[in-house]
ZAZA-847617 format. One line per field, with one value per residue (C-alpha): residue in three letters; chain; x, y, z. Coordinates in steps of 0.1 Angstrom, whole numbers, plus 5000, padded with zeros to 4 digits. Layout:
% residues N
residu [ALA;...];
chaine [A;...];
east [X;...];
north [Y;...];
up [Z;...];
END
This chain:
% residues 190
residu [UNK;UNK;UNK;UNK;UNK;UNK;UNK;UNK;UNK;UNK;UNK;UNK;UNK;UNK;UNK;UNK;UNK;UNK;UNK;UNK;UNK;UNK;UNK;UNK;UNK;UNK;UNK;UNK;UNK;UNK;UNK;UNK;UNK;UNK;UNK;UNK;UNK;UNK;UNK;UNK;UNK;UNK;UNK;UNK;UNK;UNK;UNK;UNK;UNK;UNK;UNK;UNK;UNK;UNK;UNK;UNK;UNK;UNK;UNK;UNK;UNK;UNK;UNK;UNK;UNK;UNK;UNK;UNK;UNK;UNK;UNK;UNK;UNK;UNK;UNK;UNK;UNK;UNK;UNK;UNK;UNK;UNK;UNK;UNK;UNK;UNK;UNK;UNK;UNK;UNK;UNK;UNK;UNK;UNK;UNK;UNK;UNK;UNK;UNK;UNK;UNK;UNK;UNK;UNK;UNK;UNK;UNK;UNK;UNK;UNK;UNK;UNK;UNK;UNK;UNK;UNK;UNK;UNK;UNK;UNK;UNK;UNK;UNK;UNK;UNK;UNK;UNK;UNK;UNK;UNK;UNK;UNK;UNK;UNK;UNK;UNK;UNK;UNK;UNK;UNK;UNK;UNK;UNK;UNK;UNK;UNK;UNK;UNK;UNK;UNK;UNK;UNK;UNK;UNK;UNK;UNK;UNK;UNK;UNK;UNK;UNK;UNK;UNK;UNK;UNK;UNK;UNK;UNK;UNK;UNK;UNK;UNK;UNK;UNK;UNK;UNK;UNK;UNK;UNK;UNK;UNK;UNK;UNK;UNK;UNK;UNK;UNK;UNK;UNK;UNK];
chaine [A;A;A;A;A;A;A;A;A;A;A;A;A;A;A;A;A;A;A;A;A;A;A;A;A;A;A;A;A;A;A;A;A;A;A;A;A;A;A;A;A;A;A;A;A;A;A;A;A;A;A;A;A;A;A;A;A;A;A;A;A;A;A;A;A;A;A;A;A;A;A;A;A;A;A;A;A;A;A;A;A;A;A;A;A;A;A;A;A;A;A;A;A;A;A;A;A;A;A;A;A;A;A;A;A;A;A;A;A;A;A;A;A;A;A;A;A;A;A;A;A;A;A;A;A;A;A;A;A;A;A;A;A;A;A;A;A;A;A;A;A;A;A;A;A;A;A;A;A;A;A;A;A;A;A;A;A;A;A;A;A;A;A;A;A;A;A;A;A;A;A;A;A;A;A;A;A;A;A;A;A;A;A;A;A;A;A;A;A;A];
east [7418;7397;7388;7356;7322;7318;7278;7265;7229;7216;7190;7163;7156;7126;7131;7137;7171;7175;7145;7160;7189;7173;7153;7194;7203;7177;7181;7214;7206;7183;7210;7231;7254;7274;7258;7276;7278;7253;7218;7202;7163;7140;7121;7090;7064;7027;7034;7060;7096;7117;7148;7171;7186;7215;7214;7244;7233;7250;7239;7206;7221;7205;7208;7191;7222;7197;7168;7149;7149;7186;7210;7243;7267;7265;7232;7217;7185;7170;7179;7208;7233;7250;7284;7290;7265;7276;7309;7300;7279;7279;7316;7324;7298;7318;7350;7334;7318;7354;7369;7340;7315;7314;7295;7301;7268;7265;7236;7243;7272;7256;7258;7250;7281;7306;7302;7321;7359;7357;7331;7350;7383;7366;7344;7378;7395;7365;7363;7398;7391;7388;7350;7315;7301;7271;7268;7236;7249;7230;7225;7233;7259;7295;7312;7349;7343;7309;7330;7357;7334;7316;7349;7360;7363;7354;7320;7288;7267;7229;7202;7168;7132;7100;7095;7122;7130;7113;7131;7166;7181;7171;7193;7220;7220;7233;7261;7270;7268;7292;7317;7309;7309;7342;7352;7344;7358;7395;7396;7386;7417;7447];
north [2110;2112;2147;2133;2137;2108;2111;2085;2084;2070;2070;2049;2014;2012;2054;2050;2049;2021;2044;2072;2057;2039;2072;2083;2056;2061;2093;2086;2065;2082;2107;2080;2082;2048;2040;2004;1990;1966;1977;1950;1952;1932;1903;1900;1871;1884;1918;1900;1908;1877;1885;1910;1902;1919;1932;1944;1977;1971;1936;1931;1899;1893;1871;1861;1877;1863;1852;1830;1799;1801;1779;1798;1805;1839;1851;1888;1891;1861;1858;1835;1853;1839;1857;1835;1860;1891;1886;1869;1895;1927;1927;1923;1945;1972;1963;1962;1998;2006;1997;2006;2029;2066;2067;2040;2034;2012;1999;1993;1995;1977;1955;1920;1936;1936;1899;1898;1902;1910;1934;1955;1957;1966;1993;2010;2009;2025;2050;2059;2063;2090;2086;2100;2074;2070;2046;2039;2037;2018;2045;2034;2007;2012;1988;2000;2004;2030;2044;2053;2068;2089;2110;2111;2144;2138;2118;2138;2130;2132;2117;2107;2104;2095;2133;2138;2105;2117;2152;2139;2124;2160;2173;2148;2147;2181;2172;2141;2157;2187;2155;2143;2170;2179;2146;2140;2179;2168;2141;2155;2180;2152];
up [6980;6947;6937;6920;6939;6961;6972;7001;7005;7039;7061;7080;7063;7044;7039;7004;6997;6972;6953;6952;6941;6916;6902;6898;6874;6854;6851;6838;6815;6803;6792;6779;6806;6817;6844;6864;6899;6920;6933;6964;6962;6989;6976;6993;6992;6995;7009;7035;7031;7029;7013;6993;6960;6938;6910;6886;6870;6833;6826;6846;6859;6891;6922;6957;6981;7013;7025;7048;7040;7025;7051;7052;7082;7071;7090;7089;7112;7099;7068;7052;7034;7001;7001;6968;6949;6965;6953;6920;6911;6932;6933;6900;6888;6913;6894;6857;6866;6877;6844;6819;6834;6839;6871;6897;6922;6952;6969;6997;7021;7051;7075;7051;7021;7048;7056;7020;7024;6986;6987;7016;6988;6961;6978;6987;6955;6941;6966;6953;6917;6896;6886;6904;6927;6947;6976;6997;7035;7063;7091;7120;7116;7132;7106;7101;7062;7070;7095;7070;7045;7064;7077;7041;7032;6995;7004;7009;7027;7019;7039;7024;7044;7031;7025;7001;6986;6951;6951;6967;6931;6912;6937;6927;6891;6889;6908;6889;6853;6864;6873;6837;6816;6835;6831;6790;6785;6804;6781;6749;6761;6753];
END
């Protein structure tokens, strides 16, 4: 296993994970820190939400990964699910961040991502690299993969509420910079 801080972040939908995660990045970026990976967001329509969409963190590209009216074979609740972007852009946003980013994030590892063969790979080679990452789990799902990363002993766990979801990523930070500046000083050494 990775000796680099693995952090997941979960909790009840709509409890503000993808926020506080988001809060994270830019914090990061803020600091000029490599920030790379995928972020899903709901789209809503008048105040209704009627889909989620993808996002990859280092190029702002961004997709519709499902929604309503989309007519797939893939189905989540009722919303159509196209594994095409997932792949196209969450996953290789995973792999870029992999390659050319210092901290790796991931939003989400839930029950729509592990439709995506793709996504379920790269998620574990990431999980086995030798950079920070932060993953947004769903909460209750019994998926093999969330299974996995929970008993990790390198992943911890942090769960975010409604309460804490502004406070939660000044908690994280910290964490994340001692595995960069650890990170930057080891390779300064050779």
């Amino acid at each position: 296993m990775s000796k680099k801080i693995k952090i997941g972040i979960t909790g009840l939908p709509g409890a503000g994970k993808t926020h506080a995660l988001r809060r994270v990045v830019e914090m990061l970026q803020g600091e000029d820190v490599i920030v790379g990976g995928m972020i899903t967001d709901s789209i809503t329509e008048n105040g209704v939400k009627v889909g989620f969409s993808v996002e990859d963190v280092m190029t702002g590209n961004k997709g519709v990964l499902a929604h309503k009216t989309l007519r797939s074979e893939v189905r989540f609740l009722d919303y159509g699910v196209d594994i095409e972007v997932l792949d196209s852009i969450g996953v290789n946003a995973i792999a870029t961040a992999n390659e050319k980013a210092e901290v790796i994030v991931i939003d989400e590892v839930g029950k729509l991502e592990v439709e995506s063969d793709r996504f379920v790979v790269v998620v574990k080679e990431v999980l086995e690299s030798d950079k920070p990452l932060i993953l947004t789990l769903h909460k209750k799902s019994r998926n093999p993969l969330l299974q996995d990363i929970r008993r990790r002993d390198d992943v911890r766990i942090l769960e975010v509420t409604h309460i804490n979801k502004n406070i939660l990523p000044y908690k994280i930070i910290p964490l994340i910079k001692d595995e960069i500046g650890n990170q930057k000083v080891n390779k300064d050494m050779y």
